[in-house]
ZADO-853927 format. One record per residue (C-alpha): x, y, z; residue number from 1. Coordinates in steps of 0.02 Angstrom, whole numbers, plus 50000, padded with zeros to 5 digits. Example, Ala and Ser with C-alpha at 12.3 -4.5 7.8 and 13.67 -1.06 7.14 Angstrom:
BEGIN
+-------+-------+-------+-----+
!    xx !    yy !    zz ! num !
+-------+-------+-------+-----+
! 50615 ! 49775 ! 50390 !   1 !
! 50684 ! 49947 ! 50357 !   2 !
+-------+-------+-------+-----+
***
This chain:
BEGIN
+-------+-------+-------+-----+
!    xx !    yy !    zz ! num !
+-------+-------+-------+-----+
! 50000 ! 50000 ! 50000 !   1 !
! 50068 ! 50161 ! 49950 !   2 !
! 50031 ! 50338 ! 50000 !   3 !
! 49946 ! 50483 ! 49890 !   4 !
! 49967 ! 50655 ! 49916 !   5 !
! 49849 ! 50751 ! 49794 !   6 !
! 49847 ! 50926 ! 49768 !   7 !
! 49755 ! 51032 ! 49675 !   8 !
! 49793 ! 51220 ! 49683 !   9 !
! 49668 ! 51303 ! 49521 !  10 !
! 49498 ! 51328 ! 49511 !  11 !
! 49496 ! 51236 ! 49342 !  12 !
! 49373 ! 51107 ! 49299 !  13 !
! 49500 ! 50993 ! 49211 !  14 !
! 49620 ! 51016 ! 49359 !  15 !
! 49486 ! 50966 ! 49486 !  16 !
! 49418 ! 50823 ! 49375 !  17 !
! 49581 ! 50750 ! 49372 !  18 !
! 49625 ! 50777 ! 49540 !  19 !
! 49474 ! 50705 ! 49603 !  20 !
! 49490 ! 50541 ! 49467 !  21 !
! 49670 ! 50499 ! 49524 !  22 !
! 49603 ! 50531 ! 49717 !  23 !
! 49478 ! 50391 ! 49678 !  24 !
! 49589 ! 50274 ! 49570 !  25 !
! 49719 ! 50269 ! 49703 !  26 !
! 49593 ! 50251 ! 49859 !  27 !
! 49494 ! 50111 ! 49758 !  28 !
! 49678 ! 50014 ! 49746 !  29 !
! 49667 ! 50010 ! 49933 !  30 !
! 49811 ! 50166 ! 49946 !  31 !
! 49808 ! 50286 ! 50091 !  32 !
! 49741 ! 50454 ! 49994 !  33 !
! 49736 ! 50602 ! 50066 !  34 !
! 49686 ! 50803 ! 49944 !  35 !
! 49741 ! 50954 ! 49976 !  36 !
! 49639 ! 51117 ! 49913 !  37 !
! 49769 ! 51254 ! 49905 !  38 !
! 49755 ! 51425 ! 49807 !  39 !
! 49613 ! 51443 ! 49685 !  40 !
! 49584 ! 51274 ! 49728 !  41 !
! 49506 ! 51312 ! 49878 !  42 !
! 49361 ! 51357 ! 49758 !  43 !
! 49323 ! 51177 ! 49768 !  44 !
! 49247 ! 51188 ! 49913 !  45 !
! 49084 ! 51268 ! 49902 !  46 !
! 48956 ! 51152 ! 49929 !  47 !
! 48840 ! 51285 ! 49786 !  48 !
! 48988 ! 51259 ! 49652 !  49 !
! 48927 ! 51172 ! 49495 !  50 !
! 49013 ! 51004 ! 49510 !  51 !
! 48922 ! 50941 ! 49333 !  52 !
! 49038 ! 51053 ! 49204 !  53 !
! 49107 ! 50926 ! 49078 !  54 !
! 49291 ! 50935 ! 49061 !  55 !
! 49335 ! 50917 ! 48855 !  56 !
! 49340 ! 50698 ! 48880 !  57 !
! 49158 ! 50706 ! 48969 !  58 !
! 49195 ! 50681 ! 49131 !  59 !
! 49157 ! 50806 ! 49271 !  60 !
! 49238 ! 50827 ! 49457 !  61 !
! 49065 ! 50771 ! 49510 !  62 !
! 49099 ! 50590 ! 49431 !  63 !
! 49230 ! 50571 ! 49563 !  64 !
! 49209 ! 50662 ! 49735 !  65 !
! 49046 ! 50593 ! 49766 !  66 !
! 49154 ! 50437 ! 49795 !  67 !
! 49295 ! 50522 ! 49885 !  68 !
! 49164 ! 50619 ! 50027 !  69 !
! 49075 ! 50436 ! 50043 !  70 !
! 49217 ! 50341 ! 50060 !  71 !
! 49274 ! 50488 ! 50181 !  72 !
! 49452 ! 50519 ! 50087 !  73 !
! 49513 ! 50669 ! 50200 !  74 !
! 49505 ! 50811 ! 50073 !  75 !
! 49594 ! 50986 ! 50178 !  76 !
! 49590 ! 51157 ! 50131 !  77 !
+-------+-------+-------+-----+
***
């Protein structure tokens, strides 16, 4: 078991859809995973954000950190 530090530091849809599909990938492989919201990434965090914006492949942040919050990955700002 490894450990994952992720860290996302824009308020950019791609960014955060990444972020928040390697978060998953690595917590679903059993790895301790722990995100970081730092800078405009902080943005994240609003509960009233719009979580459904497609990123240009058709996934959206709100694909992944449903899974992440249920699976209570410890996400800091």
């Amino acid at each position: 078991m490894a450990n994952f530090l992720f860290v996302l530091s824009k308020d950019d849809n791609e960014a955060a859809t990444r972020c928040f599909q390697f978060a998953k990938i690595a917590h679903s492989k059993d790895h301790n995973v722990n995100v970081f919201l730092i800078d405009g990434g902080v943005m994240w965090a609003d509960k009233e954000r719009n979580m459904d914006i497609k990123s240009p492949t058709g996934d959206c942040p709100n694909d992944y950190l449903p899974y992440l919050v249920e699976k209570e990955v410890p996400i800091g700002v």
